[in-house]
N, CA, C and O atoms as CSV, one atom per row, in Angstrom:
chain,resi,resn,atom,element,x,y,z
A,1,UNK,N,N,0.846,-1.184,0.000
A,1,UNK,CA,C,0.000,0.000,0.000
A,1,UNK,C,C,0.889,1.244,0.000
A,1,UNK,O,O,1.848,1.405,0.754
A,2,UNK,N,N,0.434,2.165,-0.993
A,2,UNK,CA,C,1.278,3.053,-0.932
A,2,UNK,C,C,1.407,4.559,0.073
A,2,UNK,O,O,0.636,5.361,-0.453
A,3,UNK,N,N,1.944,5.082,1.044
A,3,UNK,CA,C,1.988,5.950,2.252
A,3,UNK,C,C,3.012,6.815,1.799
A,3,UNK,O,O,4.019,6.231,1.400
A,4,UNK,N,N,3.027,8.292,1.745
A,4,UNK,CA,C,2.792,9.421,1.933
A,4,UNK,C,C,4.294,9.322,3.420
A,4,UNK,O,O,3.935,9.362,4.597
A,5,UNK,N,N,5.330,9.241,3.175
A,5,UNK,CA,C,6.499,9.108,3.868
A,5,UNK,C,C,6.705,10.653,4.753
A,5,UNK,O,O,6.515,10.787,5.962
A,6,UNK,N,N,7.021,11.442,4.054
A,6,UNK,CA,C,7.184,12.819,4.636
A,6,UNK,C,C,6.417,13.967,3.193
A,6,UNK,O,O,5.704,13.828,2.199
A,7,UNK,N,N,6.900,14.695,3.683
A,7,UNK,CA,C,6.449,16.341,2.604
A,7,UNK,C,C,7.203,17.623,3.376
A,7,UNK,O,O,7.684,17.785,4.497
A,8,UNK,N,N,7.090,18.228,2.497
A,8,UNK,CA,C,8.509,19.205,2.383
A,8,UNK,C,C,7.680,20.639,1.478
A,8,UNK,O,O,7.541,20.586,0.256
A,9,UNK,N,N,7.196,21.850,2.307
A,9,UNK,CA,C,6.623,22.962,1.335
A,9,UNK,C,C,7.743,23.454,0.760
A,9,UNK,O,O,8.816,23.681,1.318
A,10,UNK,N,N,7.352,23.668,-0.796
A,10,UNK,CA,C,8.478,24.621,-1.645
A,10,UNK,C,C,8.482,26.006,-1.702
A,10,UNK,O,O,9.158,26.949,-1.293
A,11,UNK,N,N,7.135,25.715,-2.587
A,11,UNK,CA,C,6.889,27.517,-2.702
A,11,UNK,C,C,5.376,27.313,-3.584
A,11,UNK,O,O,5.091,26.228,-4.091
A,12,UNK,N,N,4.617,28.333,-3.662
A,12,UNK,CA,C,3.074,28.644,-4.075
A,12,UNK,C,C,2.706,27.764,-4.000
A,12,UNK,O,O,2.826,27.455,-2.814
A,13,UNK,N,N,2.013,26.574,-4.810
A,13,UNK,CA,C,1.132,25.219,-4.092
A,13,UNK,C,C,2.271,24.367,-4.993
A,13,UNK,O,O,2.094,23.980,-6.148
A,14,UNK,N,N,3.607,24.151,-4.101
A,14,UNK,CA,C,4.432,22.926,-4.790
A,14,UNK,C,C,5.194,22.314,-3.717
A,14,UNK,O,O,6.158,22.954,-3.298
A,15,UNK,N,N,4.876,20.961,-3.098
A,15,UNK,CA,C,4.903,20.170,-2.023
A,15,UNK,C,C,5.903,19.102,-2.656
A,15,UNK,O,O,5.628,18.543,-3.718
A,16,UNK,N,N,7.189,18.826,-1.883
A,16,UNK,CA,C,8.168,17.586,-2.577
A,16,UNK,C,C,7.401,16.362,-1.111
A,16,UNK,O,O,7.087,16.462,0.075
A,17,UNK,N,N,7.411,15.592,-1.899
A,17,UNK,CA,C,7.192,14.326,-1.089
A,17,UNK,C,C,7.602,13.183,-1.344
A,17,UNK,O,O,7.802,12.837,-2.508
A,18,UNK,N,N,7.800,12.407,-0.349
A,18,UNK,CA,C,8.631,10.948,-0.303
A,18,UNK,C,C,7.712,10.060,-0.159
A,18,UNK,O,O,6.904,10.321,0.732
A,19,UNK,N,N,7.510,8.842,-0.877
A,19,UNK,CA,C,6.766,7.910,-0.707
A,19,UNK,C,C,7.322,6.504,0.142
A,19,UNK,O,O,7.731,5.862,-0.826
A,20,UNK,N,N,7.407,6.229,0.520
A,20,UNK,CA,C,6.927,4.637,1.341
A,20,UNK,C,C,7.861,3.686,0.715
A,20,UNK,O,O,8.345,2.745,1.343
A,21,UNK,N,N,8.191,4.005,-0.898
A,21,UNK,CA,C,8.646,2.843,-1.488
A,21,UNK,C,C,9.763,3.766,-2.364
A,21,UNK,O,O,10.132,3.577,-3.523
A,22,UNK,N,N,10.162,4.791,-1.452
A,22,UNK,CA,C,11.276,5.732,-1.837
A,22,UNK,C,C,11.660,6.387,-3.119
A,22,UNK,O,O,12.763,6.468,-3.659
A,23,UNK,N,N,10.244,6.932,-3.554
A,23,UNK,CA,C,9.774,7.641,-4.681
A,23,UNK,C,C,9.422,8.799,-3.857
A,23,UNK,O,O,8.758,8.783,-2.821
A,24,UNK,N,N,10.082,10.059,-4.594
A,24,UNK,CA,C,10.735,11.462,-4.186
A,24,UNK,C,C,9.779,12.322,-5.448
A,24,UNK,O,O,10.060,12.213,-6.641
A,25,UNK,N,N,8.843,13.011,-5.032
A,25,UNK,CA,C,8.994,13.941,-6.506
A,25,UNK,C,C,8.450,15.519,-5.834
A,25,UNK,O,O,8.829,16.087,-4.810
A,26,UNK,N,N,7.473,15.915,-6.810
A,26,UNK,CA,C,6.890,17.788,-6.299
A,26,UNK,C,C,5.813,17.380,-7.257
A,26,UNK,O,O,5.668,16.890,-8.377
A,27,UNK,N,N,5.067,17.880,-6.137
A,27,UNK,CA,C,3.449,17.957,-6.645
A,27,UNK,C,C,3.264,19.604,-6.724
A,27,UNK,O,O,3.874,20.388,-5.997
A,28,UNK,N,N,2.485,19.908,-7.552
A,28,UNK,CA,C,2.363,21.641,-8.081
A,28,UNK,C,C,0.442,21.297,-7.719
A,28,UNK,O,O,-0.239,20.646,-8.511
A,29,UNK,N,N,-0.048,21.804,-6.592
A,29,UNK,CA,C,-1.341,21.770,-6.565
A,29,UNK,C,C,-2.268,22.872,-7.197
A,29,UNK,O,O,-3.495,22.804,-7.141
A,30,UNK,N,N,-1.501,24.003,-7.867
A,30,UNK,CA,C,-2.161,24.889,-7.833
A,30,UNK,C,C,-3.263,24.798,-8.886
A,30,UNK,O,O,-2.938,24.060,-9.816
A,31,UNK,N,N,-4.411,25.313,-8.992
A,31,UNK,CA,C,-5.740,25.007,-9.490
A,31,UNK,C,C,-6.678,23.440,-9.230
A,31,UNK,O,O,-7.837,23.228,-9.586
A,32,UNK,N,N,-5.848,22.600,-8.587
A,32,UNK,CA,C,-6.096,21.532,-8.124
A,32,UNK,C,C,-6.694,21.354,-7.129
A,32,UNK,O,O,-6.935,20.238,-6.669
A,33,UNK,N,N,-7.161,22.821,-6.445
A,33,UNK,CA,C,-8.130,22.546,-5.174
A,33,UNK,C,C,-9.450,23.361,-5.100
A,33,UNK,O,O,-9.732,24.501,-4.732
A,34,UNK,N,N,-10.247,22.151,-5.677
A,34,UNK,CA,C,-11.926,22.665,-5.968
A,34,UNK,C,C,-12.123,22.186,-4.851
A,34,UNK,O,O,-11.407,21.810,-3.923
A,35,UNK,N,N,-13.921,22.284,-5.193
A,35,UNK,CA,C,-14.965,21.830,-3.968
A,35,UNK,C,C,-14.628,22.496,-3.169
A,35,UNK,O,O,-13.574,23.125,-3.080
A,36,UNK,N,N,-15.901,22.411,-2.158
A,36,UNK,CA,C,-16.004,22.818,-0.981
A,36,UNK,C,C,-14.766,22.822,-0.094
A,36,UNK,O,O,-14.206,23.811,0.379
A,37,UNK,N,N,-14.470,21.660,0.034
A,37,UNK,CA,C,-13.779,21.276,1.582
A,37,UNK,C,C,-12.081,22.062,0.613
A,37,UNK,O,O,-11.358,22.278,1.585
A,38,UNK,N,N,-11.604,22.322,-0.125
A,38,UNK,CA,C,-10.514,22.437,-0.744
A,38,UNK,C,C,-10.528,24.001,-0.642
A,38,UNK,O,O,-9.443,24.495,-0.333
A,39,UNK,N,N,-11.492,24.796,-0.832
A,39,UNK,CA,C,-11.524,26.183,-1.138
A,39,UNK,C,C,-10.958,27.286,0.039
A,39,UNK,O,O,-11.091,28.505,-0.066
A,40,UNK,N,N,-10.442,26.742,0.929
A,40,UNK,CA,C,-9.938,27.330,2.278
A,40,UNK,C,C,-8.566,27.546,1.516
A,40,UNK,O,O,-7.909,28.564,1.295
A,41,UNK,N,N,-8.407,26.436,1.249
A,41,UNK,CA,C,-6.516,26.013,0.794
A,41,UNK,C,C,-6.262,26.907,-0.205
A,41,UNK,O,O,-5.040,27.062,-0.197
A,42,UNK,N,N,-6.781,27.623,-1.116
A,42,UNK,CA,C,-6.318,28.312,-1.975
A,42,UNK,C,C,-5.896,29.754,-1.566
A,42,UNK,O,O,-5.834,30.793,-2.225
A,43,UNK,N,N,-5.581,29.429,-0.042
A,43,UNK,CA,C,-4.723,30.835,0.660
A,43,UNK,C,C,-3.761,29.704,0.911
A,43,UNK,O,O,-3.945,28.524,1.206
A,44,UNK,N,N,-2.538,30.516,0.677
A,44,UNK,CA,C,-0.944,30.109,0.981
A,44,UNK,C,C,-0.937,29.792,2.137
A,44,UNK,O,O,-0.578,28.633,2.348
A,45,UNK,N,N,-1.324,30.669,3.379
A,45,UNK,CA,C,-0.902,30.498,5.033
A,45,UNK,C,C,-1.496,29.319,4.805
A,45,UNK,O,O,-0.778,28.344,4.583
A,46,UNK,N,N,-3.255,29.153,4.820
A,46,UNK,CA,C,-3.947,27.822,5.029
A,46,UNK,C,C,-3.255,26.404,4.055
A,46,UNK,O,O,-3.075,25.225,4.363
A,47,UNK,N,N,-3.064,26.979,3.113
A,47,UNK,CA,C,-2.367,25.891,2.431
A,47,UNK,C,C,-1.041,25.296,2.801
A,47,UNK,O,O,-0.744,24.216,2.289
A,48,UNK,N,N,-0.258,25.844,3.584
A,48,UNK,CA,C,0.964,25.766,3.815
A,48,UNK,C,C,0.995,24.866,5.031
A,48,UNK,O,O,2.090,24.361,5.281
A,49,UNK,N,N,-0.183,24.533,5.956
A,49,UNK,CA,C,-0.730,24.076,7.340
A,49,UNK,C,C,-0.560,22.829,7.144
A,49,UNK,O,O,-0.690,22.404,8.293
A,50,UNK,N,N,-0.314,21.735,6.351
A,50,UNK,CA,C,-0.539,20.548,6.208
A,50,UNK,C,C,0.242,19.579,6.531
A,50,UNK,O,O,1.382,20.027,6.651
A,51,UNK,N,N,0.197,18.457,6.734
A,51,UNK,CA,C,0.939,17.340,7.677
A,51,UNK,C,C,0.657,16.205,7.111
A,51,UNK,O,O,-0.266,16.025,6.316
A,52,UNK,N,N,1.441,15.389,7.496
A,52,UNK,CA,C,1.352,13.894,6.977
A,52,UNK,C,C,0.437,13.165,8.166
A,52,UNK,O,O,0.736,12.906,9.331
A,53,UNK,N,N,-0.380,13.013,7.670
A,53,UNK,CA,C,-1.551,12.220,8.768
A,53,UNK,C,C,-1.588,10.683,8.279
A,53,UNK,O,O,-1.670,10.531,7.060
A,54,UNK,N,N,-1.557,10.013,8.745
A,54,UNK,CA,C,-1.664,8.551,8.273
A,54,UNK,C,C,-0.913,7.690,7.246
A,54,UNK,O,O,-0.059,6.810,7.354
A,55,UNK,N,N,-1.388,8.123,6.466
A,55,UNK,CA,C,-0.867,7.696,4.989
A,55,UNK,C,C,-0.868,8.507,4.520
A,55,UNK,O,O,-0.112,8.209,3.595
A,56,UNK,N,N,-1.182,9.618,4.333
A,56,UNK,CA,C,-1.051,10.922,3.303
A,56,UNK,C,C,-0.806,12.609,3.527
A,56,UNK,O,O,-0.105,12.958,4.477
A,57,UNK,N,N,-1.231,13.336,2.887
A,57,UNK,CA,C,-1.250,14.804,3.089
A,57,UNK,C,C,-2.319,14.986,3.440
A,57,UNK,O,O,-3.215,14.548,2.719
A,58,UNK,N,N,-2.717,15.778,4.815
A,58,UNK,CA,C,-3.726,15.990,5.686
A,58,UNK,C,C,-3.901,17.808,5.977
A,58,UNK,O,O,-2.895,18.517,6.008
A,59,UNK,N,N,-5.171,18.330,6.154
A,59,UNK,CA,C,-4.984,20.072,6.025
A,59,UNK,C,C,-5.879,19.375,7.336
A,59,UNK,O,O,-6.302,18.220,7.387
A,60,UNK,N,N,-6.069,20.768,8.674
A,60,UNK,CA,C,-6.866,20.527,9.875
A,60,UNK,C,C,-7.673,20.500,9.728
A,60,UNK,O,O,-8.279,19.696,10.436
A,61,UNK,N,N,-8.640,21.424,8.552
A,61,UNK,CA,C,-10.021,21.003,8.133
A,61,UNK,C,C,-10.550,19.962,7.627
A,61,UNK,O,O,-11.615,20.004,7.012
A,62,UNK,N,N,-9.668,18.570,7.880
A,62,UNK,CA,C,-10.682,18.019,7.181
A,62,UNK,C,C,-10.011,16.748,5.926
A,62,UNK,O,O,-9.975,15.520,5.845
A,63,UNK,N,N,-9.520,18.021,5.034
A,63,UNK,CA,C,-9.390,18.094,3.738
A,63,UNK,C,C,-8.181,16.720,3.708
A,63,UNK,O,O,-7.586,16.503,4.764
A,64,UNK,N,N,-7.827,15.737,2.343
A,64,UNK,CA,C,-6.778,15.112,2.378
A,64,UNK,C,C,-6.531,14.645,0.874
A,64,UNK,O,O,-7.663,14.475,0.423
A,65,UNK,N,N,-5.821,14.424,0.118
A,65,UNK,CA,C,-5.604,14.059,-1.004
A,65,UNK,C,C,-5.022,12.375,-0.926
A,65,UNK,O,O,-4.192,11.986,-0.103
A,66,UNK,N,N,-5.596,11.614,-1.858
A,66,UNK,CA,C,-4.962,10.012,-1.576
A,66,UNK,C,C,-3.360,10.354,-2.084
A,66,UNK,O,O,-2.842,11.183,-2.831
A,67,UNK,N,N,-2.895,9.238,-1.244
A,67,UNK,CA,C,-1.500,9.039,-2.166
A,67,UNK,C,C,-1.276,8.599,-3.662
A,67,UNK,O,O,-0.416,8.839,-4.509
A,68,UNK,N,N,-2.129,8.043,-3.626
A,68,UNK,CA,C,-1.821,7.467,-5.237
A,68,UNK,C,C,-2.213,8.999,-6.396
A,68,UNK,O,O,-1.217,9.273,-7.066
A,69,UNK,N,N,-2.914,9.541,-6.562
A,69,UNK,CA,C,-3.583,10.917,-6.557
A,69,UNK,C,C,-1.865,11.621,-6.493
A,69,UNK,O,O,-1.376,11.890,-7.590
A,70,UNK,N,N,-1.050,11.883,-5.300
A,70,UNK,CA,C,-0.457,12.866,-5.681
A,70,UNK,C,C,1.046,12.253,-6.081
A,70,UNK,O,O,2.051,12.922,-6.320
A,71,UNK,N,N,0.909,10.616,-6.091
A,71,UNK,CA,C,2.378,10.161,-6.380
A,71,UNK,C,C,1.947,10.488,-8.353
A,71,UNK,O,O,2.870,10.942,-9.029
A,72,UNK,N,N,0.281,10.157,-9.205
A,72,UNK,CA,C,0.266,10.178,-10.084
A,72,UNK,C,C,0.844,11.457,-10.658
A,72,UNK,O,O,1.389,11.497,-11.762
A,73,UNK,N,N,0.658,12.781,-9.639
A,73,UNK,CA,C,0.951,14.103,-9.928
A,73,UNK,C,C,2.098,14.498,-9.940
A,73,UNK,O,O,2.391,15.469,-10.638
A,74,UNK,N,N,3.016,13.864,-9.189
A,74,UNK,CA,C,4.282,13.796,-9.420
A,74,UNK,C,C,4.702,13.061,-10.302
A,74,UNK,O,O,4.953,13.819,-11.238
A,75,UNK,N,N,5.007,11.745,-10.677
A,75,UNK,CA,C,5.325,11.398,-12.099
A,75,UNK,C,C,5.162,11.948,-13.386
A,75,UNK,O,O,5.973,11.945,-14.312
A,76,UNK,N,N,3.859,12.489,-13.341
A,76,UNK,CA,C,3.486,13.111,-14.605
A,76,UNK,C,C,4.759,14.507,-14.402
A,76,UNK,O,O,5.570,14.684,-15.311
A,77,UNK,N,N,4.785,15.353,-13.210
A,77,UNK,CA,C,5.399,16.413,-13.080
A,77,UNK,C,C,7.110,16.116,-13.753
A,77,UNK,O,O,7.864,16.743,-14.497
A,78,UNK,N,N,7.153,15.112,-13.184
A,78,UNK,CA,C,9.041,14.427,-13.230
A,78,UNK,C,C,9.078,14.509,-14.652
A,78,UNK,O,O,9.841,15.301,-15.206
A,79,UNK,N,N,8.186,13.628,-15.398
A,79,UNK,CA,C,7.710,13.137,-16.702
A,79,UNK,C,C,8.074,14.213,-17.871
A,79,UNK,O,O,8.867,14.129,-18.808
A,80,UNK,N,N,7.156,15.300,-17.442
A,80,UNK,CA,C,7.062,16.753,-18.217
A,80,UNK,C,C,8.837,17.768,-18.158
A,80,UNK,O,O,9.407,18.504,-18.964
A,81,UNK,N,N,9.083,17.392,-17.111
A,81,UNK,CA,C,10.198,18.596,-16.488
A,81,UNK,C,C,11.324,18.280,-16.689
A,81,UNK,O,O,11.708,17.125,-16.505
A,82,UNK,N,N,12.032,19.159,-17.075
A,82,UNK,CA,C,13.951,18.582,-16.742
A,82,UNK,C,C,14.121,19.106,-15.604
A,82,UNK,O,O,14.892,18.407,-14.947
A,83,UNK,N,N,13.651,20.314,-14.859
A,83,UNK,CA,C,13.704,20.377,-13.335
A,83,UNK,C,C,12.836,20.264,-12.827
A,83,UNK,O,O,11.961,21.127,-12.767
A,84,UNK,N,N,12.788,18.954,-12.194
A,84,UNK,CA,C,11.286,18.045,-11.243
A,84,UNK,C,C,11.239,18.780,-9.699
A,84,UNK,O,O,10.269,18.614,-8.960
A,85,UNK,N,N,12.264,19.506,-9.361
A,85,UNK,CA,C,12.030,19.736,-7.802
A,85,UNK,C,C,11.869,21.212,-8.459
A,85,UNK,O,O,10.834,21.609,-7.925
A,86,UNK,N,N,12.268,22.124,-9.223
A,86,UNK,CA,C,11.450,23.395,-9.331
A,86,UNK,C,C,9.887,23.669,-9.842
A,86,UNK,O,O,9.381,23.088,-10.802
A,87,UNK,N,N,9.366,24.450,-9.194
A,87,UNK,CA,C,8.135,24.828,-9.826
A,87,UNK,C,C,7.905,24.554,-11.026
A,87,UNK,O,O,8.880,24.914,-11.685
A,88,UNK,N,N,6.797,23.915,-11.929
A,88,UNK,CA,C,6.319,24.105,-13.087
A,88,UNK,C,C,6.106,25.551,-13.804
A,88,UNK,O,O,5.834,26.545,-13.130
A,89,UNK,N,N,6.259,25.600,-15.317
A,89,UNK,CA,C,6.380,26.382,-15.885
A,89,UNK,C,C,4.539,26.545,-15.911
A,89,UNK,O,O,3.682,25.665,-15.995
A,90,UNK,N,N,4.388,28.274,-15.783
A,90,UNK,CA,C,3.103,28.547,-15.749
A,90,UNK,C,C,2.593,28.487,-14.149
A,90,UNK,O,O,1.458,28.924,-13.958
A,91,UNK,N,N,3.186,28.083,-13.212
A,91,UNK,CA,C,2.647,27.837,-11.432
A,91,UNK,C,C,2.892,29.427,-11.672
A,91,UNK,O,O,3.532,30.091,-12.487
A,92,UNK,N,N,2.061,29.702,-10.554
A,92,UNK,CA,C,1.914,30.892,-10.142
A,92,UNK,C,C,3.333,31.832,-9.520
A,92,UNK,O,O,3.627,33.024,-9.610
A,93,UNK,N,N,4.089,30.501,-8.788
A,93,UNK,CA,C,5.442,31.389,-8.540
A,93,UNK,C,C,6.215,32.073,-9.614
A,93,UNK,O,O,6.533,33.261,-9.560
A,94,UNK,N,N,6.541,31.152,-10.727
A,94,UNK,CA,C,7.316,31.510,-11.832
A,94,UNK,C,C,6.304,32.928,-12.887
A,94,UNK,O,O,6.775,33.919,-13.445
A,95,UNK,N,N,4.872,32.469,-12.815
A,95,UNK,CA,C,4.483,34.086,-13.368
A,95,UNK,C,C,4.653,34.817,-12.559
A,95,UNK,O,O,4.878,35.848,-13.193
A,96,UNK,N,N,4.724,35.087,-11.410
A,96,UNK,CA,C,5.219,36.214,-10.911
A,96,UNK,C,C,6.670,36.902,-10.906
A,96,UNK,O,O,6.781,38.124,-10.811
A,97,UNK,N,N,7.804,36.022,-11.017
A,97,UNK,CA,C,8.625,36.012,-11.446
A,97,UNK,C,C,10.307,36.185,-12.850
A,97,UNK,O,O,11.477,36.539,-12.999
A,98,UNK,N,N,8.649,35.380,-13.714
A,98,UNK,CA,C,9.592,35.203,-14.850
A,98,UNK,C,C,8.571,36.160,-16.276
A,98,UNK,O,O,7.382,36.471,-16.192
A,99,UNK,N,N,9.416,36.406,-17.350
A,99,UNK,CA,C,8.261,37.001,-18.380
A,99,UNK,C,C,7.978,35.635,-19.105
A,99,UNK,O,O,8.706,34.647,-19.201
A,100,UNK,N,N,6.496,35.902,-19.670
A,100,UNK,CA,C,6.198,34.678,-20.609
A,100,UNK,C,C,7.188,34.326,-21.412
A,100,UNK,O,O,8.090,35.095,-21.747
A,101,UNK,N,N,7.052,32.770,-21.885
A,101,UNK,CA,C,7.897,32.141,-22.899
A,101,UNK,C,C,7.568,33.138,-24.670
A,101,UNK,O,O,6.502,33.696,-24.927
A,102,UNK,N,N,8.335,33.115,-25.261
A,102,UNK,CA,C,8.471,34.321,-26.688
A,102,UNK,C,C,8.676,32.870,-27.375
A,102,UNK,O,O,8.868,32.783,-28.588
């Protein structure tokens, strides 16, 4: 079964986490938190609150994402990126940061 080892905040909604079976990547949550119970999290402080509860990523309200869910989000991230532990191109950190791609 797969468990949610530790997590590590980066920066705007991009969380590195270790899995159970020593798979390392960065999940980029940003636009990834609808619904109800998620809509708190789309503030940084509240978003930033989160802990490894059980097996996974846990917010105090409530809220939790499965592991399999954010190990898929990381692979795909690794997948896409030549730098897997920096922010994705287009996350909110790097537009604030960088000018669009020309």
């Amino acid at each position: 079964m797969l468990h949610v080892k530790s997590a590590e905040y980066l920066s705007a909604f991009c969380i590195r986490l270790e899995f159970n079976d020593g798979f390392t990547g960065v999940v980029d949550l940003c636009g990834r938190l609808n619904g109800p119970i998620f809509r708190e999290l789309n503030e940084i402080a509240r978003f930033r609150a989160f802990s490894v509860v059980g097996h996974t990523l846990a917010w105090q309200n409530g809220a939790d994402l499965a592991p399999e869910y954010l190990r898929g989000l990381a692979e795909r991230r690794l997948a896409e990126s030549s730098h897997p532990l920096e922010p994705a191109a287009g996350s909110v950190s790097n537009r604030e940061s960088s000018p669009p791609a020309q």
